[in-house]
NUROBA-637891 format. One line per 2 residues: their letters; for each residue x, y, z of C-alpha. Coordinates in steps of 0.25 Angstrom, whole numbers, plus 5000, padded with zeros to 4 digits. Example, Ala and Ser with C-alpha at 12.3 -4.5 7.8 and 13.67 -1.06 7.14 Angstrom:
REM residues 2
as	5049/4982/5031  5055/4996/5029
END
This chain:
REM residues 280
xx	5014/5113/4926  5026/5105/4921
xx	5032/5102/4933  5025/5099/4948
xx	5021/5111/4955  5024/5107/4969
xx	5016/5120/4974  5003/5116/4966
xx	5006/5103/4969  5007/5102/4984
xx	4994/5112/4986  4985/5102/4983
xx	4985/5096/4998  4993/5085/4993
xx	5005/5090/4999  5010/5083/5010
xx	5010/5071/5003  5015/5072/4991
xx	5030/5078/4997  5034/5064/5000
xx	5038/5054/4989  5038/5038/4989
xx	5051/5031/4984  5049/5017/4989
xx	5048/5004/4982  5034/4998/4983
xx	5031/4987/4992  5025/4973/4990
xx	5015/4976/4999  5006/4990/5001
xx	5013/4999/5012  5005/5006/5022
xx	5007/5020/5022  5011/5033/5014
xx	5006/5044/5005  5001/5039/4991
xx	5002/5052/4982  4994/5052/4969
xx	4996/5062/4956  4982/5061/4946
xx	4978/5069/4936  4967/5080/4936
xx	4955/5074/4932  4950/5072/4945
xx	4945/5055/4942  4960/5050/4947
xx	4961/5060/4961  4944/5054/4963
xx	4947/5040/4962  4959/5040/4972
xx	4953/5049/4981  4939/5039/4981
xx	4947/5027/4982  4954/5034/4994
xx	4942/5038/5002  4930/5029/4997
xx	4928/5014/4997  4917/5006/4990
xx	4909/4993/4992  4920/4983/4986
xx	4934/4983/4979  4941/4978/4969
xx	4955/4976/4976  4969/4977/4970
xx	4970/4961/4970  4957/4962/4959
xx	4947/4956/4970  4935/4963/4976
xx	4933/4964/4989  4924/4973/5000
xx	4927/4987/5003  4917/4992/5010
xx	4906/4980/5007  4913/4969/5016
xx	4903/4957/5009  4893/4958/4997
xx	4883/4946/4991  4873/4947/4979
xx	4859/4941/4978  4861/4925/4970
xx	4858/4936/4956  4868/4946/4961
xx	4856/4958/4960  4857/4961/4974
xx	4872/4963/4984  4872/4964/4996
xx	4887/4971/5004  4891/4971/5017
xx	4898/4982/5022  4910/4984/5030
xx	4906/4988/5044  4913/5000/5052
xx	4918/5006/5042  4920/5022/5041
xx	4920/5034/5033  4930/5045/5033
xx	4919/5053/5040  4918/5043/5051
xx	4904/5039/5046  4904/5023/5046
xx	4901/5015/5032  4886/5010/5031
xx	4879/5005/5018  4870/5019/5018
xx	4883/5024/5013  4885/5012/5003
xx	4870/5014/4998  4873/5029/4998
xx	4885/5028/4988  4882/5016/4979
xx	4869/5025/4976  4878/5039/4973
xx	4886/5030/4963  4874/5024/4955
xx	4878/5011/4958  4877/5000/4953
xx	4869/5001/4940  4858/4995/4940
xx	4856/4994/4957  4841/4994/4962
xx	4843/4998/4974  4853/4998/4986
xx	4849/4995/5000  4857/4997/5013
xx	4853/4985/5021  4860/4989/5036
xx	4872/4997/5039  4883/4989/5032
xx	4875/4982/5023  4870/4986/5009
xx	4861/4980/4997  4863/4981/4981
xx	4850/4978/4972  4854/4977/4957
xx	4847/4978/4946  4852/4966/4940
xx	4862/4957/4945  4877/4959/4945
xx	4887/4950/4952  4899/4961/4951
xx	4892/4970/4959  4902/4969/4969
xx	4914/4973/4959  4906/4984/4954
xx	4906/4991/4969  4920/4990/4968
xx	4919/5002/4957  4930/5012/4964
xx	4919/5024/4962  4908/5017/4971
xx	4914/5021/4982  4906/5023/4995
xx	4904/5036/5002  4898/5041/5015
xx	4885/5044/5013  4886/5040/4997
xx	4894/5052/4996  4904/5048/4985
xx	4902/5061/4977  4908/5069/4989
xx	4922/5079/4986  4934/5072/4988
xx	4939/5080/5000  4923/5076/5006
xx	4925/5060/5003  4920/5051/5013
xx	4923/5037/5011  4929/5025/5018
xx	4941/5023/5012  4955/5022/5016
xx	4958/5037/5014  4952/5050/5020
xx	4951/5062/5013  4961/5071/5018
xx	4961/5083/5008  4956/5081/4994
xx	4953/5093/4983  4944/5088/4971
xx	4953/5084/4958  4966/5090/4967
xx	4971/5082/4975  4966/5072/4987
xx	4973/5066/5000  4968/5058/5010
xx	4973/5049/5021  4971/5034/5026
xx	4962/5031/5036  4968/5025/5050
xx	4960/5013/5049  4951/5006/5037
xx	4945/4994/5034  4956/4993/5023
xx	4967/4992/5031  4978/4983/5027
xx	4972/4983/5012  4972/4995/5008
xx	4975/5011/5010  4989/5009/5012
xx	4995/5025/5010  4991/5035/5022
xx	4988/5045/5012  4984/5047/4999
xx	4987/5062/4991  4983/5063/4976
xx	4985/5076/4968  4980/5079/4955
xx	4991/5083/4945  4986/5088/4931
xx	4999/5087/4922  5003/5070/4920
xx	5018/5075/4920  5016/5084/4933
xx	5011/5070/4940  5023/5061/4934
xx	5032/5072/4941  5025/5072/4954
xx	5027/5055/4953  5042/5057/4949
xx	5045/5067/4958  5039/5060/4971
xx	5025/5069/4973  5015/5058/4970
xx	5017/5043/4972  5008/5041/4961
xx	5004/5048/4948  4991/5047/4937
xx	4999/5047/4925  4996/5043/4910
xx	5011/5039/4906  5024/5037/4912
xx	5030/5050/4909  5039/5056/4917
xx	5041/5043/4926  5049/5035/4917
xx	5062/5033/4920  5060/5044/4930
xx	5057/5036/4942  5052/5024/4948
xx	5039/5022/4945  5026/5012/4944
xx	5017/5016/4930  5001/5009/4932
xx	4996/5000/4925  5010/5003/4916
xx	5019/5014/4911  5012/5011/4897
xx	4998/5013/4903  4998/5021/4916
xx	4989/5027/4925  4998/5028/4936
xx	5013/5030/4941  5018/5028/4953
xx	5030/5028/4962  5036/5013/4964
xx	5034/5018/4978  5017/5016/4978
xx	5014/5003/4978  5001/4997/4971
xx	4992/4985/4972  4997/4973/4963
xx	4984/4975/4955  4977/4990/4952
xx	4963/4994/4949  4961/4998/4935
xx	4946/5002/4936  4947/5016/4940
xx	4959/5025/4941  4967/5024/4953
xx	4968/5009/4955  4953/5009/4954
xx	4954/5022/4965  4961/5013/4976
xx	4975/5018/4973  4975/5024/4986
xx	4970/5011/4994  4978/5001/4986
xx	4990/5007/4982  5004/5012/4994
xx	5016/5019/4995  5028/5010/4998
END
């Protein structure tokens, strides 16, 4: 397929958002509201990781601006040798299920990912509270549960289909088909608020051909393209190339705005493209 094949294209459930097109400038400041439209290749890793960072959040975060911060651990201290952690838990705070966060479901996932190497033991201590023992002492513990794939799922369920995920993130699955396509939709209220989740829905498409996925960015199907080289975008439009034309992972329209500093850990802005990044 040379050319885009609207027919094949638009019966992936990713329809109805991918008819409008952006065309905007970008805006100093992230914009609340929108469709964010995403073109990745298919090989299954670029489509996971936005759809995780969509749905699911973990303990702390790294943020655009390089600091780390709580996400879903509000506070965290260390014995004087940093062996054993302590975190505090947000309080209230829901699952796409309804189900409300506790530290059983912390346990639960930290346990499903083997994490961290070298932990003794992990110990629920009240609802919203939750103890780390180490082996031997490691004062980046805190960075290290930032890791975008230690995410936190109901019931320690981070294994679970895409169009299953339960998370507490920003977005909700609305319709996802493994290594296909994924869309999903904010949430009315979250404990990110003002910080982050600015689009009102998310739609991402797997698009095998490079050149099939510069078109659907040219022509005004996606907003944002996985692409390995300018080709096809130069000279043909307005667009932004990250990290740069001569070493890209990603294009985009000068419509989708992005955070002043972009995670380079894992794909996708360390999979929070859909949280961090807006359409103007």
């Amino acid at each position: 397929m040379t050319r885009i094949d609207r027919r094949a294209l638009f019966t992936s459930g990713a329809a109805a958002a991918l008819l409008a097109a952006t065309g905007t400038s970008v805006t100093a400041a992230p914009r609340r509201g929108g469709v964010l439209r995403l073109a990745v290749p298919r090989d299954g890793k670029m489509l996971e990781s936005v759809a995780r960072g969509a749905v699911y959040d973990t303990l702390t975060e790294i943020g655009p601006d390089g600091v780390l911060k709580g996400e879903l651990a509000t506070s965290w201290r260390s014995s004087p040798d940093a062996r054993v952690w302590h975190f505090q838990l947000r309080d209230e705070v829901p699952f796409h299920d309804g189900a409300v966060l506790n530290a059983e479901d912390v346990a639960a996932s930290l346990r499903a990912h083997d994490f961290p190497d070298g932990c003794l033991g992990i110990k629920v201590i009240g609802t919203t509270q939750l103890q780390l023992e180490l082996v031997k002492p490691n004062s980046d513990l805190p960075y290290l549960l930032a890791d975008p794939k230690l995410i936190i799922a109901r019931a320690g369920q981070i294994g679970a289909p895409l169009n299953a995920a339960i998370g507490t993130g920003v977005y909700q699955v609305s319709q996802a088909q493994e290594g296909r396509h994924f869309s999903a939709i904010r949430l009315a209220q979250h404990f990110k608020d003002g910080q982050a989740g600015w689009v009102d829905r998310v739609e991402v498409i797997t698009i095998p051909d490079a050149s099939v996925r510069a078109e659907a960015l040219r022509d005004g199907y996606v907003d944002i393209a996985a692409l390995p080289e300018p080709k096809g975008l130069l000279h043909r439009g307005e667009f932004t190339y990250h990290p740069s034309a001569h070493d890209m992972a990603l294009a985009t329209h000068a419509g989708v705005g992005l955070p002043r500093r972009i995670g380079a850990r894992a794909p996708m802005d360390d999979g929070r493209i859909v949280q961090r990044w807006w359409v103007a």
